[in-house]
C-alpha positions as CSV (number, residue, x, y, z in Angstrom):
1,X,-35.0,13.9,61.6
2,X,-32.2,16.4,62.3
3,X,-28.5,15.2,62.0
4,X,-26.9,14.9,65.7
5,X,-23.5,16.8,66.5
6,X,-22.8,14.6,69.2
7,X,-25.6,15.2,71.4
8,X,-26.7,18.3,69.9
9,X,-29.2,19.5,67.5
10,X,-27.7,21.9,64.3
11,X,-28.5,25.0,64.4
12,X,-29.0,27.3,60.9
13,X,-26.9,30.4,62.0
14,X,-26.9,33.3,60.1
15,X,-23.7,35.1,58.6
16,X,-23.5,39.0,58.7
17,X,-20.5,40.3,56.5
18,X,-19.1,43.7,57.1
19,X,-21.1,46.9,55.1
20,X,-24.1,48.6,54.8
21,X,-24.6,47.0,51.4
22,X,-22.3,44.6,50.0
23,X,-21.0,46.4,47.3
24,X,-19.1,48.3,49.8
25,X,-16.9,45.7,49.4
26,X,-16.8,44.3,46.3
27,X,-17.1,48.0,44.3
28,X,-13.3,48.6,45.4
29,X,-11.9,45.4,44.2
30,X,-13.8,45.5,41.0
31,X,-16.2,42.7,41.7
32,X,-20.1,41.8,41.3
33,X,-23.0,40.4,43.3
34,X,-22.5,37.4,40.8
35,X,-18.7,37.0,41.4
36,X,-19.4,37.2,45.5
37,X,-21.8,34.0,44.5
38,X,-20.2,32.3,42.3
39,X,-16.3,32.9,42.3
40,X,-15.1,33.8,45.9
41,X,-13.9,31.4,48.4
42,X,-12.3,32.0,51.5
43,X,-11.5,34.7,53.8
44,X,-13.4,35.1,57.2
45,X,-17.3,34.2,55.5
46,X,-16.8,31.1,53.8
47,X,-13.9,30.0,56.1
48,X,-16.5,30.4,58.8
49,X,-19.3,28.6,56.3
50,X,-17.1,25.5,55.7
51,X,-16.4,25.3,59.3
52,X,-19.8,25.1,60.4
53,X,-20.8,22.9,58.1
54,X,-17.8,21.0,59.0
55,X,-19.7,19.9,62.2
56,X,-22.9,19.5,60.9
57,X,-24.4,23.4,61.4
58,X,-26.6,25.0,58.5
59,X,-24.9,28.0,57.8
60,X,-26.3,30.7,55.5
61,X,-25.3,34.7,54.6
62,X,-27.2,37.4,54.7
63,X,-26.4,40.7,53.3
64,X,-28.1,43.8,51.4
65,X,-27.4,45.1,47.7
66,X,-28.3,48.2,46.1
67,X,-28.6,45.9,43.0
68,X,-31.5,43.8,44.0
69,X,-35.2,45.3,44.1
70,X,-36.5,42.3,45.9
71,X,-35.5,39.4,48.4
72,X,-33.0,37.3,45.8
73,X,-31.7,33.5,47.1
74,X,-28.1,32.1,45.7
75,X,-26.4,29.6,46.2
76,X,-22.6,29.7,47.3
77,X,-20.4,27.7,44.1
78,X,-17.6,26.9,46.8
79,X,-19.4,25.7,49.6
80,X,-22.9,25.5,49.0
81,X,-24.1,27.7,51.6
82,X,-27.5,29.6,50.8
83,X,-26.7,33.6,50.4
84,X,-29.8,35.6,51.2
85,X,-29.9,39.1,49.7
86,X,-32.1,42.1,50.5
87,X,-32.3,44.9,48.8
88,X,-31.1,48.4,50.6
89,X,-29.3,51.9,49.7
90,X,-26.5,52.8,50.6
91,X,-26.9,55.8,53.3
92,X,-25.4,59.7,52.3
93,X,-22.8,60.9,54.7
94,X,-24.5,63.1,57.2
95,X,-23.3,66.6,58.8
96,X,-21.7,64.7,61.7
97,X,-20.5,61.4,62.5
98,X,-23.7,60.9,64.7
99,X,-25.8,61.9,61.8
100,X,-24.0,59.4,59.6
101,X,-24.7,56.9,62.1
102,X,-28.6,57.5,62.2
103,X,-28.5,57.4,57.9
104,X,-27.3,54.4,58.7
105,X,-29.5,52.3,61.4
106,X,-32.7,53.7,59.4
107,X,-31.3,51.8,56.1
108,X,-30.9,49.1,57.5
109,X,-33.2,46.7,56.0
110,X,-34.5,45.0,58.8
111,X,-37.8,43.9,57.8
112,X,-36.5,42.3,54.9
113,X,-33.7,40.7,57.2
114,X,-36.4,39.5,59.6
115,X,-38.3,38.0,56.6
116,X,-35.2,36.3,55.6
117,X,-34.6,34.3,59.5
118,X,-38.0,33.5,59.5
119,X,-38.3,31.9,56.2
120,X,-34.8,30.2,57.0
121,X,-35.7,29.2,60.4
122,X,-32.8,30.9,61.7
123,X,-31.2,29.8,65.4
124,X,-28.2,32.6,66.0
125,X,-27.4,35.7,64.3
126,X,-23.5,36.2,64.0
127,X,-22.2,39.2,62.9
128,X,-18.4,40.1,61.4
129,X,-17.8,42.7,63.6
130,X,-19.3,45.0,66.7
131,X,-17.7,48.3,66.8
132,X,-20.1,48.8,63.9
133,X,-24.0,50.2,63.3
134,X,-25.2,47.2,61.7
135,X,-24.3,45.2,65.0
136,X,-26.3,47.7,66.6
137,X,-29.1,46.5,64.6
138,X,-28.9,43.3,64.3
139,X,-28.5,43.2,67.8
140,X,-32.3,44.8,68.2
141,X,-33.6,42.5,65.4
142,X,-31.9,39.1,67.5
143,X,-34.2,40.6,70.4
144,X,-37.7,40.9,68.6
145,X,-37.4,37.5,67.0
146,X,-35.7,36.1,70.3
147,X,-32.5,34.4,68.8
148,X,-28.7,34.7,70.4
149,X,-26.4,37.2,68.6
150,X,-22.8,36.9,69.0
151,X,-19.9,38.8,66.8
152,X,-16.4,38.3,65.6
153,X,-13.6,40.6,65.5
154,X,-11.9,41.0,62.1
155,X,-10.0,44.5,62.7
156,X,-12.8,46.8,63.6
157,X,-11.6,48.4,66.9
158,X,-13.4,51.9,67.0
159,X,-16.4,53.4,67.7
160,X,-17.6,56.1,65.0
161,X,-19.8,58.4,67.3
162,X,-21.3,59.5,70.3
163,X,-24.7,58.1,69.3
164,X,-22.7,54.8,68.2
165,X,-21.0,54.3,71.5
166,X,-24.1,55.1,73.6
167,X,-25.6,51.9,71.3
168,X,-23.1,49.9,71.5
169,X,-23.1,49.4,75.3
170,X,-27.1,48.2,75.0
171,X,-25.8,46.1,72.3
172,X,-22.8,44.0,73.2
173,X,-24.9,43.7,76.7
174,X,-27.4,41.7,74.7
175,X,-24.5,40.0,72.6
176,X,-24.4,36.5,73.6
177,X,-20.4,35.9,73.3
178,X,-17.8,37.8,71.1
179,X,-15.0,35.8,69.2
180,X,-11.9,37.9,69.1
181,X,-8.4,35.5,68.0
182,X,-6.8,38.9,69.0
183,X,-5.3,39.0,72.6
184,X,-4.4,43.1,72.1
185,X,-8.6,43.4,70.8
186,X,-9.3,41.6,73.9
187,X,-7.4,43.9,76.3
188,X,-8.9,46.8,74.3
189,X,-12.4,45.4,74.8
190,X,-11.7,45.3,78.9
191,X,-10.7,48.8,79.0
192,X,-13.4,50.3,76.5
193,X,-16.2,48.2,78.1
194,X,-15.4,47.3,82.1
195,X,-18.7,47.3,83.1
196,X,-20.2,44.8,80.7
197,X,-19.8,40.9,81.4
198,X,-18.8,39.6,77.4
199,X,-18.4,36.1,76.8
200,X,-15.1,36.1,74.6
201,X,-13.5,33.1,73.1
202,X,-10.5,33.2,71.4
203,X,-10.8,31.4,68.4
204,X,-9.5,32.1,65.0
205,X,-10.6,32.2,61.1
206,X,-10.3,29.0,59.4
207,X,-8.0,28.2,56.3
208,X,-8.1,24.8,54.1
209,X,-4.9,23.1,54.7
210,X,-6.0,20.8,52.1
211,X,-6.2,22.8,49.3
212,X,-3.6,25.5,50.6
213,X,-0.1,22.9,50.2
214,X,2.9,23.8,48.7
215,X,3.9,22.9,45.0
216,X,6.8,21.6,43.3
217,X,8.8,25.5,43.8
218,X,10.7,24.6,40.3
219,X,7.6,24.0,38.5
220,X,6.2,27.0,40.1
221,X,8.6,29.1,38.9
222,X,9.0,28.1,35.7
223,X,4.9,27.9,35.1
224,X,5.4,31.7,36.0
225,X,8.0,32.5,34.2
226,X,10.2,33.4,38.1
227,X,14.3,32.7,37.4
228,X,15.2,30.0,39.3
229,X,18.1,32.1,41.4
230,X,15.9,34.7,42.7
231,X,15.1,35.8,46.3
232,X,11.6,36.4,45.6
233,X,9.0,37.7,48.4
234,X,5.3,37.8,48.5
235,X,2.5,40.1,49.7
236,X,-1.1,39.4,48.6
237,X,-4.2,41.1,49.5
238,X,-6.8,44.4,49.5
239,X,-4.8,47.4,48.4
240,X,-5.6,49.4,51.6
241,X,-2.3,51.5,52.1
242,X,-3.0,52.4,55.5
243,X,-4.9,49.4,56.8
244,X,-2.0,47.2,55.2
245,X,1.1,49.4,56.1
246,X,1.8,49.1,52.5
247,X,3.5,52.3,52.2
248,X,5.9,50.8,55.2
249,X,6.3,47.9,53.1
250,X,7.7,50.0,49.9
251,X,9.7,51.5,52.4
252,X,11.0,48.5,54.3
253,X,11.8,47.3,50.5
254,X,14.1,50.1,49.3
255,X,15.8,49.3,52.1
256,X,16.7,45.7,51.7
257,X,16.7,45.5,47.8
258,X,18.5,47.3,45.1
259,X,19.6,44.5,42.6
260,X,18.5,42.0,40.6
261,X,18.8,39.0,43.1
262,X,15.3,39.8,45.0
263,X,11.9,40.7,43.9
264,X,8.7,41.9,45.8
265,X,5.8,41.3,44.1
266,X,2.6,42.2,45.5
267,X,-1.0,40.8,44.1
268,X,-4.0,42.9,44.9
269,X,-6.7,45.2,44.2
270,X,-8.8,48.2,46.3
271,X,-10.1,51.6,47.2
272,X,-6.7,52.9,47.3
273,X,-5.0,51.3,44.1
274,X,-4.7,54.5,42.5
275,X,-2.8,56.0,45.2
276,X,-0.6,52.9,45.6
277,X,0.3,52.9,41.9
278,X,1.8,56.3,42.3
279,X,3.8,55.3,45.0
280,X,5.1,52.3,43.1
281,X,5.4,54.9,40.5
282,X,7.6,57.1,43.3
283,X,9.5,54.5,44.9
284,X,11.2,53.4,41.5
285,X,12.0,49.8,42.3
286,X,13.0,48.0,39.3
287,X,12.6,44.6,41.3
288,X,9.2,45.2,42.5
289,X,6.2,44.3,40.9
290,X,2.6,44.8,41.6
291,X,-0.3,42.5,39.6
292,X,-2.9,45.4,40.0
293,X,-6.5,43.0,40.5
294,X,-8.5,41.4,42.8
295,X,-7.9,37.5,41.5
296,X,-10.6,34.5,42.7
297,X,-8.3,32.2,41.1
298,X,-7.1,30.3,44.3
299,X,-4.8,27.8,42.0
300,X,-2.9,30.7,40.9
301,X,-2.4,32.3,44.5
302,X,-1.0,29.3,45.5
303,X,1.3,28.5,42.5
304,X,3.0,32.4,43.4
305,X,3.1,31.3,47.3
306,X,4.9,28.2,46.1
307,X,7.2,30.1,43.9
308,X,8.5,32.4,46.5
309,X,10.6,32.5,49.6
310,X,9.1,34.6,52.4
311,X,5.8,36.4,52.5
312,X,5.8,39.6,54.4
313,X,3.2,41.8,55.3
314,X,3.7,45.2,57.3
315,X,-0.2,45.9,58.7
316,X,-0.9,48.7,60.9
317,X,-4.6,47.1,60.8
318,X,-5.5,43.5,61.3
319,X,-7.8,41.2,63.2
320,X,-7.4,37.8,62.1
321,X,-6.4,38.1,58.8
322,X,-6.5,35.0,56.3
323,X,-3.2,36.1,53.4
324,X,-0.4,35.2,55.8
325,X,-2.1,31.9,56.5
326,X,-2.3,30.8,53.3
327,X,1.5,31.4,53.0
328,X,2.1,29.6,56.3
329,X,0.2,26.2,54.4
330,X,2.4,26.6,51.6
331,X,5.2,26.3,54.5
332,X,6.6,30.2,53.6
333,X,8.6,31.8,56.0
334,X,6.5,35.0,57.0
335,X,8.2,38.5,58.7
336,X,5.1,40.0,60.2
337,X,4.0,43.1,62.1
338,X,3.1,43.1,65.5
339,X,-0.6,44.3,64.7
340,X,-3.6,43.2,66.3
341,X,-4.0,39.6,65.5
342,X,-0.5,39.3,63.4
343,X,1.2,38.2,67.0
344,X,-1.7,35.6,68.0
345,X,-1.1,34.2,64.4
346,X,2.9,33.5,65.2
347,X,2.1,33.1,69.2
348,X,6.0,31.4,69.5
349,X,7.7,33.5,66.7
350,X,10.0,31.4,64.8
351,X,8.5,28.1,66.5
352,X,5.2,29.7,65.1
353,X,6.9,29.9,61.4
354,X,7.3,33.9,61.5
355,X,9.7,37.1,62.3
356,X,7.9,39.5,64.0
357,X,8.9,43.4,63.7
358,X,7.6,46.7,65.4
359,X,4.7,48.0,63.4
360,X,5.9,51.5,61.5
361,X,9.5,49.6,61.7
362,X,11.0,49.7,57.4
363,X,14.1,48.7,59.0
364,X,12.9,45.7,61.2
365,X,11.2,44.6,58.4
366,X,14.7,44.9,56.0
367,X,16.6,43.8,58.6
368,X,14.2,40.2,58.8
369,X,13.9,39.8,54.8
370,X,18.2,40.3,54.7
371,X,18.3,37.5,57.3
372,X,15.7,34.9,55.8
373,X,17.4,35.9,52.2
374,X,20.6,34.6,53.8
375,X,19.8,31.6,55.5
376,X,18.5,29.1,53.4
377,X,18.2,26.5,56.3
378,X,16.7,29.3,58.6
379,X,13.7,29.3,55.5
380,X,13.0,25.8,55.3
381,X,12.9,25.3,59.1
382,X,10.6,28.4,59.6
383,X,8.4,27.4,56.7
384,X,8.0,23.6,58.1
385,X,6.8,25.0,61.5
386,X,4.7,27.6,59.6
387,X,2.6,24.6,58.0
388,X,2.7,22.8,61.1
389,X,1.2,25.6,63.2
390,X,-1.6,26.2,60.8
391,X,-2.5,22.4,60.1
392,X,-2.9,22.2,64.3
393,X,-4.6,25.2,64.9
394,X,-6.5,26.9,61.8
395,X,-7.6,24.0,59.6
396,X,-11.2,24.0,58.8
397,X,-12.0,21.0,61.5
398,X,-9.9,22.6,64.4
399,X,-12.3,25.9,64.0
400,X,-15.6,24.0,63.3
401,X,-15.2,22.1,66.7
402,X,-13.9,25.1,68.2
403,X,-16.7,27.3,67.1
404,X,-19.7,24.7,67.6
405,X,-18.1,24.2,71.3
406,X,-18.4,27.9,72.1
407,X,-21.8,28.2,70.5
408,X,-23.2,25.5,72.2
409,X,-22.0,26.3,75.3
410,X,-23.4,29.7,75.6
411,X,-26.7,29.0,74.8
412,X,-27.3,26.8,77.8
C-alpha cells in the first residue's frame, strides 16, 4: 500500500532538465553522463528531487543523450532518484530561428519519453523551463498520455521564434501551474501572455541547510592556504560572461581593489572560459584569482565559502539561482544584482543578508564590497540574517511542503 502524505497519495513526477540532449550542459563544464549520475548534487534538479522526496513523492529525471543507443536506467549517487535516459541527436541549426525550432520538436524523442512514463507509472510531467521547445513538447506528450504538466522558471525569459511563440500559447494553455520564485518573471509573464489564465506559485529552489553551514573560518583558511588578514570575496558558478555579468564583475573589481589586502577569487567552468581567461588575462589583477573547473566536490565549495568574507555576484541573467544561497547558509554577506530572481532571494535587503546594486552598475558593486570590507560588524550581522533567511525559507522541507501543496492543489 502507498505511503500517505497526509491524506494524499504520492505521485511519481517526472523531472525535465533544460537541453535538447543533456550534454548541452555537461559538454561546456567538461563533464560526462556518468559524472551527472554519479557526482552532481544540487542545483535546481536534485534540490527539487530531495524535496519531493522530502514529503513522500517518487521523483525521477528524464532526459536524452547522444551517448546512449538505447533506453539506459541510473541511479542518482546523492539522492537516489532513478535518471531515465533516451537516446536523441542533437538538432543542426537551421536557416532561421523558426527552422531551428522545427529541428528541434522533430528530435525530440518522444516515443522513447512516453515509453519511459509508462514503464514508471508517471503522475505529472514537470519541466525546468517554458520559454523553451521541449516544453512545447512535452506539453503535447502530457496530453496523449493524459497527465498534468506544470514548469519552473530558472532564467529562461524569451521566446526564440515565430513558430515557437505561436506554440507556446497552445502550450502554457495546457500547462497545469507555472513556478516562477521571480516577481520581475511573473510581471513579464502577465504582459507576454494576458490572455491565458496560468496558475503561478511563487516558490523557490531548495538548498540543504544541513550540509551547507559554515566552518571554523581559521581552519578554513589555513586548510587552503588563505592569509589570515585578507579581505577575501567569493563568486562561484558556470563561466557564462554574459548570463553572469562576469565582465561587470572584473570591472566592479578594478575598481574596489588594487593591493594586497583583498582577493576575488572566482571558481568555475563553461562555454565561455576561454573568453573569460583572456579577460582575466586583460584586466591584470594581481589579487584575483580564477580556479578554471567545474568542481562536484561540495566539501571543498564550502570550505572557500567559509574562508571568505562576502560573496558577490553581478548577473545580468538569473531565475532562482542556487550559488548565492549556498553562501547565504555559510552566513556570507552577499552584494547582489538586481536581476530576475537575485531581489526575491534578498526580499528585505540587508534584513534578507544582502546589498543589492543596479545591474550593469561596477561602481555600486565597488562601492558595496568597500563598505562590507570596512565594517566588520556590518559582515557578521548581514551574514547571521543571510543564514537565517535561507534556513526559513529555502531549506529542503520549506520547498517540499511548499511544492507538494501547489501540486496537490491544482490537480483537484
Amino acid at each position: 500500500m502507498a505511503q500517505m502524505i497526509g491524506h494524499r497519495t504520492p505521485q511519481v513526477i517526472a523531472l525535465f532538465p533544460w537541453g535538447d540532449v543533456i550534454e548541452e550542459f555537461l559538454d561546456p563544464i567538461g563533464l560526462e553522463l556518468n559524472d551527472f549520475v554519479e557526482r552532481m548534487t544540487g542545483g535546481w534538479l536534485f534540490g527539487y528531487a530531495a524535496a519531493l522526496s522530502s514529503v513522500g513523492h517518487k521523483p525521477i529525471i528524464v532526459c536524452a543523450s547522444e551517448r546512449v543507443t538505447k533506453i539506459e536506467r541510473y541511479e542518482h549517487s546523492g539522492t537516489g532518484t532513478p535518471i531515465w535516459v533516451a537516446p536523441a541527436r542533437r538538432p543542426r541549426q537551421g536557416h532561421s530561428p523558426a527552422a531551428y525550432s522545427l529541428r528541434r520538436w522533430t528530435a525530440t524523442p518522444l516515443a522513447a519519453f512516453q515509453e519511459i512514463l509508462s514503464r514508471s507509472r508517471c503522475d505529472l510531467l514537470l519541466a525546468q523551463e517554458y520559454e523553451y521547445i521541449r516544453f512545447d513538447a512535452l506539453a503535447w506528450l502530457a496530453r496523449r498520455i493524459n497527465v498534468p504538466l506544470y514548469a519552473t522558471f530558472q532564467g529562461g525569459d524569451r521566446t526564440l521564434s515565430r513558430i515557437e511563440a505561436v506554440a507556446r500559447q497552445l502550450s502554457l494553455r495546457a500547462c497545469r501551474g507555472l513556478i516562477v520564485a521571480s516577481s520581475a518573471e511573473r510581471a513579464r509573464l502577465a504582459k507576454a501572455y494576458p490572455r491565458i489564465v496560468l496558475d503561478i506559485a511563487d516558490i523557490p529552489n531548495p538548498l540543504d541547510t544541513e550540509e551547507w553551514q559554515a566552518m571554523d573560518r581559521v581552519e578554513a583558511r589555513n586548510s587552503l592556504g588563505l592569509p589570515q588578514d585578507c579581505f577575501i570575496v567569493l563568486n562561484h558558478g558556470r563561466i557564462d560572461i554574459r548570463r553572469k555579468g562576469l565582465d561587470v564583475l572584473l570591472k566592479a573589481w578594478r575598481r574596489f581593489a588594487d593591493d594586497s589586502t583583498s582577493q576575488l577569487v572566482i571558481i568555475g567552468s563553461g562555454q565561455d572560459s576561454d573568453a573569460f581567461a583572456k579577460l582575466v588575462r586583460e584586466s591584470g589583477s594581481s589579487n584575483l584569482r580564477w580556479l578554471s573547473g567545474y568542481t562536484t566536490d561540495r566539501p571543498l565549495i564550502r570550505r572557500w565559502l567559509s574562508a571568505a568574507d562576502a560573496y558577490v555576484t553581478a548577473s545580468r541573467i538569473e531565475g532562482m539561482p542556487v550559488a548565492p544561497l549556498e553562501a547565504m547558509a555559510c552566513s556570507l554577506p552577499v552584494v547582489a544584482t538586481d536581476a530576475q530572481g537575485l531581489p526575491d532571494i534578498l526580499a528585505d535587503g540587508e534584513a534578507s543578508g544582502g546589498l543589492m546594486v543596479g545591474q550593469e552598475r561596477p561602481e555600486e558593486i565597488a562601492q558595496a564590497l568597500a563598505r562590507l570590507k570596512g565594517d566588520r560588524v556590518l559582515r557578521a550581522r548581514l551574514g547571521a540574517a543571510a543564514r537565517k533567511r535561507v534556513t526559513e525559507k529555502f531549506s529542503i522541507e520549506a520547498v517540499g511542503a511548499a511544492l507538494d501543496e501547489f501540486l496537490t492543489a491544482t490537480r483537484r
